[in-house]
N, CA, C and O atoms as a Tinker XYZ file with bonds, in Angstrom:
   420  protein
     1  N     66.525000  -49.938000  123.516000    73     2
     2  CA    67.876000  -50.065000  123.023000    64     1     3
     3  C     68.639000  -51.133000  123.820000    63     2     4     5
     4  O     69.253000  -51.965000  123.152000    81     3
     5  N     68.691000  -51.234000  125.361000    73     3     6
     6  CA    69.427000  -52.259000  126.071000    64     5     7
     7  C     68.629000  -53.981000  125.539000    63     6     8     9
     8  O     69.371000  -54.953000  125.687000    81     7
     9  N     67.589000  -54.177000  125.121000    73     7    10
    10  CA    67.022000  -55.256000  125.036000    64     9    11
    11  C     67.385000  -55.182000  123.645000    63    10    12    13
    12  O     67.154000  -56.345000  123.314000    81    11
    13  N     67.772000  -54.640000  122.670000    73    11    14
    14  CA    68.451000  -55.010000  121.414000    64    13    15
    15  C     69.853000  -55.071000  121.660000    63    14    16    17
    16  O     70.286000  -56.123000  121.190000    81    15
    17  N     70.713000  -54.414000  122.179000    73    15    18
    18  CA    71.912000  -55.339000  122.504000    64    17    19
    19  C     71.868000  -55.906000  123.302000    63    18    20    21
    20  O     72.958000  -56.017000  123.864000    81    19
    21  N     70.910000  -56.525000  123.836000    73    19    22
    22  CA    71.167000  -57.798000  124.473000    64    21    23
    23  C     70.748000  -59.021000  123.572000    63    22    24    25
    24  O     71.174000  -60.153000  123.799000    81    23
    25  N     70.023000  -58.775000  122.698000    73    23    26
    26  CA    69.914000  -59.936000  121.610000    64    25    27
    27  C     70.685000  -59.782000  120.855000    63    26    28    29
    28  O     70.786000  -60.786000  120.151000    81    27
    29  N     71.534000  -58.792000  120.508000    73    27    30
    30  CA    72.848000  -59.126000  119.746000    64    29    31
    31  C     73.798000  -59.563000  120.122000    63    30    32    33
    32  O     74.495000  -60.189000  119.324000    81    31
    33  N     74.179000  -59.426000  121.367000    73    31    34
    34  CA    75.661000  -60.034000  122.493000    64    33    35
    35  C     74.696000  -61.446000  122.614000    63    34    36    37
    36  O     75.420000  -62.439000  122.690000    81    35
    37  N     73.605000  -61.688000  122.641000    73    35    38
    38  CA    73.415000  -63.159000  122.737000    64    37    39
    39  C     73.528000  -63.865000  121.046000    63    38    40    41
    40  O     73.513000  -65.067000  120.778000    81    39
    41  N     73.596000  -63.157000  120.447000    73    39    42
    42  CA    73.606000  -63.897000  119.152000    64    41    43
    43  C     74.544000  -65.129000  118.837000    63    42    44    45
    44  O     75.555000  -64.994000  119.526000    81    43
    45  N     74.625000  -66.434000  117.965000    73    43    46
    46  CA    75.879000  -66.840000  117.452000    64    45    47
    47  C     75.767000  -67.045000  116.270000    63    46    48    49
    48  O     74.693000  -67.355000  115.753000    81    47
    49  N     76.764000  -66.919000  115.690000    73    47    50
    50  CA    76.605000  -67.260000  114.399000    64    49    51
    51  C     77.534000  -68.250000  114.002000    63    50    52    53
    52  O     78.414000  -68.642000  114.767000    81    51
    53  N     77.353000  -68.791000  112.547000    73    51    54
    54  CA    77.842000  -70.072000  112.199000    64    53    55
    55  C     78.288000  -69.724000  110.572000    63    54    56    57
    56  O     78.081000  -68.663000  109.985000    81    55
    57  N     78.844000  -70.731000  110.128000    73    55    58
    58  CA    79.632000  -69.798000  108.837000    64    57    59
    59  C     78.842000  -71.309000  107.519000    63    58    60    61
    60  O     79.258000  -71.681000  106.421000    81    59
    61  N     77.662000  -71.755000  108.326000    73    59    62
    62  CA    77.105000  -72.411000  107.371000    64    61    63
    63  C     76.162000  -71.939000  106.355000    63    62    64    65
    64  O     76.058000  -70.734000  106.586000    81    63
    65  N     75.593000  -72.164000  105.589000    73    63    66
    66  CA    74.512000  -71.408000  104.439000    64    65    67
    67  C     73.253000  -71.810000  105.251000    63    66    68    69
    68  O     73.029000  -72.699000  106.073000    81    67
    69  N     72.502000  -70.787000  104.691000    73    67    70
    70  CA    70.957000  -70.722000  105.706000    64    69    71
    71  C     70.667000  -71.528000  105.045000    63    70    72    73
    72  O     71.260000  -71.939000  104.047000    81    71
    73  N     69.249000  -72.045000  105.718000    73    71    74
    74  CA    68.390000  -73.172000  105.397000    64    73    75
    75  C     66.979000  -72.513000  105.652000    63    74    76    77
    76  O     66.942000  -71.599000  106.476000    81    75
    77  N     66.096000  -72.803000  105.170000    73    75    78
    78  CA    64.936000  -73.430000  105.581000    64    77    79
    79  C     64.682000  -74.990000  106.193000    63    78    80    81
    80  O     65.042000  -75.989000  105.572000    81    79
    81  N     63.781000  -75.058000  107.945000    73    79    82
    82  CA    64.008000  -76.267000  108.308000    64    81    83
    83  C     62.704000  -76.108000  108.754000    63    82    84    85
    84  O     62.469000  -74.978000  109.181000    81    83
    85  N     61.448000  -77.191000  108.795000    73    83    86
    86  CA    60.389000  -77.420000  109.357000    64    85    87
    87  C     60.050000  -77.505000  110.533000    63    86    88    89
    88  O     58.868000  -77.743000  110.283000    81    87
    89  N     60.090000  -77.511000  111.611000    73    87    90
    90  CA    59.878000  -77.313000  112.790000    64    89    91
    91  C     58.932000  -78.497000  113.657000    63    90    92    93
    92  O     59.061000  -79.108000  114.718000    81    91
    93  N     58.033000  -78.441000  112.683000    73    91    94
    94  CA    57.181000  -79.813000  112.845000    64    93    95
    95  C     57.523000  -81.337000  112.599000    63    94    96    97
    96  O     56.695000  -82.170000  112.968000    81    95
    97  N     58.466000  -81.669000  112.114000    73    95    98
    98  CA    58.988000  -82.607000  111.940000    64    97    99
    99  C     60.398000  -82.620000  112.361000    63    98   100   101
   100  O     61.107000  -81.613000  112.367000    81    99
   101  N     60.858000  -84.038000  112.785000    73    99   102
   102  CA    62.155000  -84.238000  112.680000    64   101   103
   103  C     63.393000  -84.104000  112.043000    63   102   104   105
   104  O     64.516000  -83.721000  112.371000    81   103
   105  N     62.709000  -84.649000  110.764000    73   103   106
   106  CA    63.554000  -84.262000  109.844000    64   105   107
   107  C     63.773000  -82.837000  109.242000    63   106   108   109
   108  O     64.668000  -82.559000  108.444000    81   107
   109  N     62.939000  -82.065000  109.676000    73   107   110
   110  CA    63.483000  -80.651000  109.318000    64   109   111
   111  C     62.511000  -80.244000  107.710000    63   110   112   113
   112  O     62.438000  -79.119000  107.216000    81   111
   113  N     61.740000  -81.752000  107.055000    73   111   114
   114  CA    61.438000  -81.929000  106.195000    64   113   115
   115  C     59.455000  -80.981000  106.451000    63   114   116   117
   116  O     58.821000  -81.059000  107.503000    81   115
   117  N     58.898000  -80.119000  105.006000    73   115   118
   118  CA    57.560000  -80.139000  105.368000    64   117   119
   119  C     56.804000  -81.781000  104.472000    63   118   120   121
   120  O     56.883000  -82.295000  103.356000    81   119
   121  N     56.071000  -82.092000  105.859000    73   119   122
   122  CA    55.576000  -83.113000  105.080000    64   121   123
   123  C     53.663000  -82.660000  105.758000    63   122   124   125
   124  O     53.210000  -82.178000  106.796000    81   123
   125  N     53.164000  -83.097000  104.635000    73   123   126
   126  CA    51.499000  -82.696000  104.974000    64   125   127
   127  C     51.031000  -83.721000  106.357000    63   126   128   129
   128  O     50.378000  -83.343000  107.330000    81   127
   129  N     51.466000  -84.827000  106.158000    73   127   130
   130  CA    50.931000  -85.789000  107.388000    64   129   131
   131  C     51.826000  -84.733000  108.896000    63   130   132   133
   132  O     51.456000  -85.055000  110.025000    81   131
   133  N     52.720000  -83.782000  108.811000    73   131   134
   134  CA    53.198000  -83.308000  110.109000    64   133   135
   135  C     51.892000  -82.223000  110.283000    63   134   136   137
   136  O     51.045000  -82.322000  111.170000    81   135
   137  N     51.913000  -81.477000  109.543000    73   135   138
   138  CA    50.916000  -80.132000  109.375000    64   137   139
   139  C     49.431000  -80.809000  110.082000    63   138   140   141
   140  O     48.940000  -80.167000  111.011000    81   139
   141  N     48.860000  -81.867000  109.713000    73   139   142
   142  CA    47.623000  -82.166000  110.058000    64   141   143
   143  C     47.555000  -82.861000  111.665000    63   142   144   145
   144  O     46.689000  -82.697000  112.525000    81   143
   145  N     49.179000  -83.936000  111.722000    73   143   146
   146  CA    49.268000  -84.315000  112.994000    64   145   147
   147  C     48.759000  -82.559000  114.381000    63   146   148   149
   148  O     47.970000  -82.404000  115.313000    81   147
   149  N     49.690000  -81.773000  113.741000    73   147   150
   150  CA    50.080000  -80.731000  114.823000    64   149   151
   151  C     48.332000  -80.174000  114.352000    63   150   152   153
   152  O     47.601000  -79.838000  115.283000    81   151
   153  N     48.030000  -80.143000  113.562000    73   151   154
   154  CA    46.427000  -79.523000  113.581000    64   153   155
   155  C     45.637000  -79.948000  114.682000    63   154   156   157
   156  O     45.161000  -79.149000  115.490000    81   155
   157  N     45.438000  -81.508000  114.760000    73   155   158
   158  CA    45.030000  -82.433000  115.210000    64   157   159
   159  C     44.969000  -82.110000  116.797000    63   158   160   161
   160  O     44.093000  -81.985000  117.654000    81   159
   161  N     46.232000  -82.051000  116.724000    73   159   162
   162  CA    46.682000  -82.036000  118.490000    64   161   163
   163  C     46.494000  -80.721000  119.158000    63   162   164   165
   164  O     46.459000  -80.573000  120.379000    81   163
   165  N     46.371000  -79.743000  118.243000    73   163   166
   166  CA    46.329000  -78.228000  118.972000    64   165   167
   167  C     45.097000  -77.240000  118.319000    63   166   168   169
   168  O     44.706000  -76.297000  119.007000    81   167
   169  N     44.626000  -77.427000  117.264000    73   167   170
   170  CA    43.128000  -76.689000  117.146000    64   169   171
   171  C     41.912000  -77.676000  116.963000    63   170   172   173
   172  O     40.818000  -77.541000  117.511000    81   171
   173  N     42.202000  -78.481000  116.283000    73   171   174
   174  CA    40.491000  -79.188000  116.612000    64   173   175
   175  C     40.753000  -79.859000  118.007000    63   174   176   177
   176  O     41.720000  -80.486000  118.441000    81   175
   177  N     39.278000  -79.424000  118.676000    73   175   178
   178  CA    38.880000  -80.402000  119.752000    64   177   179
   179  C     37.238000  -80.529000  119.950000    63   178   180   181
   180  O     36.434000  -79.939000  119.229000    81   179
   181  N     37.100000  -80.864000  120.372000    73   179   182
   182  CA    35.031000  -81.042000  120.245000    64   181   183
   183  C     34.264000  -80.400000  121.197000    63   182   184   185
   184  O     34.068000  -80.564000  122.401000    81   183
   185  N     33.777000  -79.424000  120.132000    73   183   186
   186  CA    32.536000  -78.324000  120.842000    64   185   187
   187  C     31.569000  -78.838000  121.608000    63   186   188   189
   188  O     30.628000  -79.586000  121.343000    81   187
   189  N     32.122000  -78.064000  123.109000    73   187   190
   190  CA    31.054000  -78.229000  124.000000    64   189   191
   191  C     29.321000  -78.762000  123.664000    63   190   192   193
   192  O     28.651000  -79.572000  124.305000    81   191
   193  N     28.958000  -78.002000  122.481000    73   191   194
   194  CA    27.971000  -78.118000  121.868000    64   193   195
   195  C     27.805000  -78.121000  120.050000    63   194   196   197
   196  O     28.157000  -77.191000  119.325000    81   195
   197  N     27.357000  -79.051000  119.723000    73   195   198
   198  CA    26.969000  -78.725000  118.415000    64   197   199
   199  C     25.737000  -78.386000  117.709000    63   198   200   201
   200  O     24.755000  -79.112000  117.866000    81   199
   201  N     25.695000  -77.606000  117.129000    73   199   202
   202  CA    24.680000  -77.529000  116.584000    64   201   203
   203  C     23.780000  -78.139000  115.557000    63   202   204   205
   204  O     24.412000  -78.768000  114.708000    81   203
   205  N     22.773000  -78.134000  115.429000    73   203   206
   206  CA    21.895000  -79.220000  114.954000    64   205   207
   207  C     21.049000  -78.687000  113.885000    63   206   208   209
   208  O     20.152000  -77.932000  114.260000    81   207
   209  N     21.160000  -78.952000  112.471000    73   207   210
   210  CA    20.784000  -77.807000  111.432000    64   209   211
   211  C     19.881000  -78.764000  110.994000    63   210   212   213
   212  O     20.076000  -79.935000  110.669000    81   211
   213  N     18.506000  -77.869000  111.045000    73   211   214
   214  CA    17.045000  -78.569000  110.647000    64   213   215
   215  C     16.771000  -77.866000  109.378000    63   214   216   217
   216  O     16.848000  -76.642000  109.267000    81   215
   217  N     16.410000  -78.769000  108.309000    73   215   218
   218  CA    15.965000  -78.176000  107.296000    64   217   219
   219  C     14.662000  -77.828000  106.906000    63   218   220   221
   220  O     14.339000  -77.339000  105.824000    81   219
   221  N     13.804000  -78.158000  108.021000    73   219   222
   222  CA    12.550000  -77.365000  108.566000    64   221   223
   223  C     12.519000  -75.956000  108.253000    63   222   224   225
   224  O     11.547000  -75.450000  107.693000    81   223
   225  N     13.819000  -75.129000  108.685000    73   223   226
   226  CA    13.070000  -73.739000  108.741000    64   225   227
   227  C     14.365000  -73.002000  107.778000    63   226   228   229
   228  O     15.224000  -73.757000  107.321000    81   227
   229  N     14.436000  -71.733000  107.546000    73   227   230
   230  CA    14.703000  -71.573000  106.885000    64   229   231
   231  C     15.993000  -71.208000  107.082000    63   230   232   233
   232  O     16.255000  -70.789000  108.210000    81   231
   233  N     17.244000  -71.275000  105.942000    73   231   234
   234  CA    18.569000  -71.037000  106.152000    64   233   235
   235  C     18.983000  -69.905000  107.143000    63   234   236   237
   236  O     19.784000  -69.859000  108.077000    81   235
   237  N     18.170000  -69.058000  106.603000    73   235   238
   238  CA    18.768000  -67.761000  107.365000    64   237   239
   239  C     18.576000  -67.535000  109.239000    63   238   240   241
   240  O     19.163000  -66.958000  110.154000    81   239
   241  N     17.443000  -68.349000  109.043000    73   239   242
   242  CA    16.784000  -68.833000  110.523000    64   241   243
   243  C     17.876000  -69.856000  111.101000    63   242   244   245
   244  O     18.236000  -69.694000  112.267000    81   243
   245  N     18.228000  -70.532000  110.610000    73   243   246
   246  CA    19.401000  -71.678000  110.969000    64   245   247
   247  C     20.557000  -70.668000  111.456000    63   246   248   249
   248  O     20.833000  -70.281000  112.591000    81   247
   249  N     21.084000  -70.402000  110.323000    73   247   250
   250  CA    22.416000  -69.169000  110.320000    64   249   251
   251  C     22.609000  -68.262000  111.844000    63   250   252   253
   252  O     23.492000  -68.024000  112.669000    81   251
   253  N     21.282000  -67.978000  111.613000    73   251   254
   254  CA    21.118000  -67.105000  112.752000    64   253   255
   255  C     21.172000  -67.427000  114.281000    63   254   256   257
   256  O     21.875000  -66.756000  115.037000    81   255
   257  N     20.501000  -68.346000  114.658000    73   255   258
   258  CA    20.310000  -69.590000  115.845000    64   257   259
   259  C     22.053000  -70.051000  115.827000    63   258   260   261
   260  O     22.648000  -69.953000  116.900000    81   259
   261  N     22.686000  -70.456000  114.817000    73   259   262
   262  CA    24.176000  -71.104000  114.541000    64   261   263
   263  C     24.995000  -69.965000  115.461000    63   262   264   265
   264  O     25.658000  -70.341000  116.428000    81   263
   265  N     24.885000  -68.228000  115.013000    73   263   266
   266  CA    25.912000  -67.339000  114.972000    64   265   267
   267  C     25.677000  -66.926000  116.582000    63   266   268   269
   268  O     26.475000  -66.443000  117.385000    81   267
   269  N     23.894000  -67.404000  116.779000    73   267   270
   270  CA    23.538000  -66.336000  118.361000    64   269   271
   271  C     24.483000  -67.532000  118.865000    63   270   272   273
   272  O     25.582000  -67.038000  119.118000    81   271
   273  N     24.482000  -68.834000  119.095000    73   271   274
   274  CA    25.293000  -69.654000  119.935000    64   273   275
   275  C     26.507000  -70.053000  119.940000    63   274   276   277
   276  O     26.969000  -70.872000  120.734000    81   275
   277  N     27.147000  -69.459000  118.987000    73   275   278
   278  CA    28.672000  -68.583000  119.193000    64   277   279
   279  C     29.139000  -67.463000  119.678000    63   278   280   281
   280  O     30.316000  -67.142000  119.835000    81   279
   281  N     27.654000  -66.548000  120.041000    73   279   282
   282  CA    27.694000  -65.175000  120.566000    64   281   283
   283  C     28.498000  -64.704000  119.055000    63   282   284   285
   284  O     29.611000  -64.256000  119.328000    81   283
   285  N     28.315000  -64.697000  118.064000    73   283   286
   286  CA    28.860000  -64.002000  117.059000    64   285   287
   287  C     27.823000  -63.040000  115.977000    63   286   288   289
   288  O     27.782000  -62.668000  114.805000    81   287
   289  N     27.037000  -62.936000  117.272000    73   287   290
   290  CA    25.950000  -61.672000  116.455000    64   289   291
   291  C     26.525000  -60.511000  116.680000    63   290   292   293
   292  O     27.139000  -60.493000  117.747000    81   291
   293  N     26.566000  -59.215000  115.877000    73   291   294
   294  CA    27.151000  -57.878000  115.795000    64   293   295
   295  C     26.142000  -57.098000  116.744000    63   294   296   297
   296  O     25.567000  -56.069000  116.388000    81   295
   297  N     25.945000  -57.861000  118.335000    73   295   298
   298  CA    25.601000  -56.957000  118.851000    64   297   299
   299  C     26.609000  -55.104000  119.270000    63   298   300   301
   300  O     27.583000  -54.735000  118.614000    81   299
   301  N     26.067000  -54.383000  120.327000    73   299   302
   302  CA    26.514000  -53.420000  120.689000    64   301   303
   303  C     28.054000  -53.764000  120.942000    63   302   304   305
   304  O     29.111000  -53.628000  120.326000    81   303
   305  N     27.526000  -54.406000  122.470000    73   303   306
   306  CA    29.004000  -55.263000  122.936000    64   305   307
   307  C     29.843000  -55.828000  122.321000    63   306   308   309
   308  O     31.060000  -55.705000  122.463000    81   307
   309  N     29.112000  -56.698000  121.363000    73   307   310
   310  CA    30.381000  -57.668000  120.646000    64   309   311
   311  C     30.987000  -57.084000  119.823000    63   310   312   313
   312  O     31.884000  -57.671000  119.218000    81   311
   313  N     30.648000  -55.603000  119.522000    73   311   314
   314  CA    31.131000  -54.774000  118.303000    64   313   315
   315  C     32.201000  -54.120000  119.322000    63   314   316   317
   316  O     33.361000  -54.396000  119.016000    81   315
   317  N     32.092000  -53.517000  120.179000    73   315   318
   318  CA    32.845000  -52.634000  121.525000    64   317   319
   319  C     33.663000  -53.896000  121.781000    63   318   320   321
   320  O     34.811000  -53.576000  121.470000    81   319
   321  N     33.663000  -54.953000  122.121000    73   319   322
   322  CA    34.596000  -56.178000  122.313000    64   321   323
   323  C     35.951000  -56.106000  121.319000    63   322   324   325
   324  O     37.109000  -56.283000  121.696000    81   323
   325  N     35.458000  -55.767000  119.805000    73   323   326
   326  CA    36.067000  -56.333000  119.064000    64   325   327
   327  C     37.092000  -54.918000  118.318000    63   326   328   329
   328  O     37.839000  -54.869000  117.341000    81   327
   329  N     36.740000  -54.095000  119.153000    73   327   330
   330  CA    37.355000  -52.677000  119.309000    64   329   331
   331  C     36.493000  -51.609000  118.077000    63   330   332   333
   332  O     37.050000  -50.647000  117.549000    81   331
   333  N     35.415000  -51.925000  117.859000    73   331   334
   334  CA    34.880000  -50.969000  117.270000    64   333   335
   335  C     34.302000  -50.169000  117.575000    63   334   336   337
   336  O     33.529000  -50.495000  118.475000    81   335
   337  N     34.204000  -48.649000  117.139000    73   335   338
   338  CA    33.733000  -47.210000  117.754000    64   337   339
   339  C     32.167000  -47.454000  118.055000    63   338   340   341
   340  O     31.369000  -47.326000  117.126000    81   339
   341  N     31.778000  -47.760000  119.182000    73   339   342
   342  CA    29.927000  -47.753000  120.031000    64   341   343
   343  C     30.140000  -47.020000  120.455000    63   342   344   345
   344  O     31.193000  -47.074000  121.089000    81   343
   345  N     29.273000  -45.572000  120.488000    73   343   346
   346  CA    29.019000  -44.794000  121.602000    64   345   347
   347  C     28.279000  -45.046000  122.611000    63   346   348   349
   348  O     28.307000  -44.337000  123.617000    81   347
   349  N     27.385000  -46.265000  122.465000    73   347   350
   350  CA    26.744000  -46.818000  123.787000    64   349   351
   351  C     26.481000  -48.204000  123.476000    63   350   352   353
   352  O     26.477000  -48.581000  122.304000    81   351
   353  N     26.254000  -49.022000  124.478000    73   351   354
   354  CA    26.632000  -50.534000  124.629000    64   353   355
   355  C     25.008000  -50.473000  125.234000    63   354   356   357
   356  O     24.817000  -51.661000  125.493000    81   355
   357  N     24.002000  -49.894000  125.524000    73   355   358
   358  CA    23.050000  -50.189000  125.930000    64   357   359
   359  C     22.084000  -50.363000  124.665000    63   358   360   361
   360  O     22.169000  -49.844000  123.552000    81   359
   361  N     21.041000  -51.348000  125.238000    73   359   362
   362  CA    19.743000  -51.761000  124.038000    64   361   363
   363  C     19.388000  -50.245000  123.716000    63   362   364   365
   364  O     19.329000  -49.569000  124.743000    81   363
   365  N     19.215000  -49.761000  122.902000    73   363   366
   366  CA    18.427000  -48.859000  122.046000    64   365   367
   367  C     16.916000  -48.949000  121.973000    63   366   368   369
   368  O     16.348000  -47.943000  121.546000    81   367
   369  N     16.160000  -50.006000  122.326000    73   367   370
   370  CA    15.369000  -50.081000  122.658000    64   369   371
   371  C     14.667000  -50.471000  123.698000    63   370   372   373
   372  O     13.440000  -50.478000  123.594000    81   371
   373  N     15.274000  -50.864000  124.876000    73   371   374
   374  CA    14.874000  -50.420000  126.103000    64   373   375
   375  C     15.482000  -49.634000  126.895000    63   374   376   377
   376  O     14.816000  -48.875000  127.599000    81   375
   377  N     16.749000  -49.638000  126.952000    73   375   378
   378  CA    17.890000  -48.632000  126.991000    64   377   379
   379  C     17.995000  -48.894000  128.272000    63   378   380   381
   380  O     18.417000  -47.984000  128.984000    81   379
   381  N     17.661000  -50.124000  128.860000    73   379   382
   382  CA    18.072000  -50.475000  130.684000    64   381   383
   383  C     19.310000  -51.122000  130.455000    63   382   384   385
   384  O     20.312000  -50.583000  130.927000    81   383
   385  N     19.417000  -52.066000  129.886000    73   383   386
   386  CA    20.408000  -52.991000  129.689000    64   385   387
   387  C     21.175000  -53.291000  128.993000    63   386   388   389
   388  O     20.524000  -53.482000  127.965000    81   387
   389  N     22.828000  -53.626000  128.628000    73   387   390
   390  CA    23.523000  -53.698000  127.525000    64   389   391
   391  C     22.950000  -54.685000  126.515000    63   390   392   393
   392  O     22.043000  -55.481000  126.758000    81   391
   393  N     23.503000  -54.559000  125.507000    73   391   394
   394  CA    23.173000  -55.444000  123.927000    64   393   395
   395  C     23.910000  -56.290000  123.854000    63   394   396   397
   396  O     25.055000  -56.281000  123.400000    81   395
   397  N     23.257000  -57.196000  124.344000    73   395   398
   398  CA    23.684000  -58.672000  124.562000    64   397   399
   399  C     23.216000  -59.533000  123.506000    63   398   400   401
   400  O     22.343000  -58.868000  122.947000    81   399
   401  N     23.319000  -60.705000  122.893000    73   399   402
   402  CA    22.685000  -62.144000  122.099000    64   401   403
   403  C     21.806000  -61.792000  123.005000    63   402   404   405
   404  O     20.924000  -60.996000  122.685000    81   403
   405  N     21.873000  -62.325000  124.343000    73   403   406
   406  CA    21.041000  -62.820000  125.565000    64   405   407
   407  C     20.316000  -61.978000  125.374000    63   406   408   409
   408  O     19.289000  -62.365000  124.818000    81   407
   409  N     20.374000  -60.584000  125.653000    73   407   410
   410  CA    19.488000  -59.348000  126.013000    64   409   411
   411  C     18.483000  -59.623000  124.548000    63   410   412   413
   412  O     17.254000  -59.691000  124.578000    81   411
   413  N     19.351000  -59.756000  123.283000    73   411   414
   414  CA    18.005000  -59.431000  122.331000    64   413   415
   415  C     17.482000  -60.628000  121.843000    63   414   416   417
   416  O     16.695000  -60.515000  120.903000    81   415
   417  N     17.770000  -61.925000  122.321000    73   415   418
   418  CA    17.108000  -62.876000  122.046000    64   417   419
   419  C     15.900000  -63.498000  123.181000    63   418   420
   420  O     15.223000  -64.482000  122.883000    81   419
């Protein structure tokens, strides 16, 4: 309650009509060349590593090799990471060590 009136005693208001204003641009305007600039500058940057897709073997074999070197296989862990109910984080089949990419590859 004290941290909501305190954003209301900080409030001001103005007796102009709301707007919508862009943020990304100067002009307040959306323009697509702002959207891609700010893309540009804050999510693409170049992966440590890329991967290298051979059409040698087979898609799913690719896919797979692609997802282990993102660590985005549904191991134990990465499922417990991602807040889902594991009752155990250890291999199931050797049962020494957690379920890792690493561990089952």
């Amino acid at each position: 309650m004290h941290q909501l009136l305190q954003l209301v005693n900080d409030f001001v208001g103005s007796d102009r009509k709301d707007e919508w204003r862009w943020v990304l641009d100067g002009s307040g305007k959306f323009t697509v060349r702002s959207i891609k600039e700010h893309l540009v500058l804050h999510r693409y940057s170049i992966p440590e590593y890329v991967h290298r897709w051979n059409n040698w073997v087979p898609k799913k074999v690719g896919i797979l090799t692609w997802r282990a070197n993102l660590d985005r296989l549904p191991t134990r862990c990465a499922l417990a990471r991602r807040n889902i109910n594991v009752p155990n984080v250890l291999c199931p089949m050797c049962g020494e060590a957690q379920e890792t990419t690493e561990h089952i590859l």
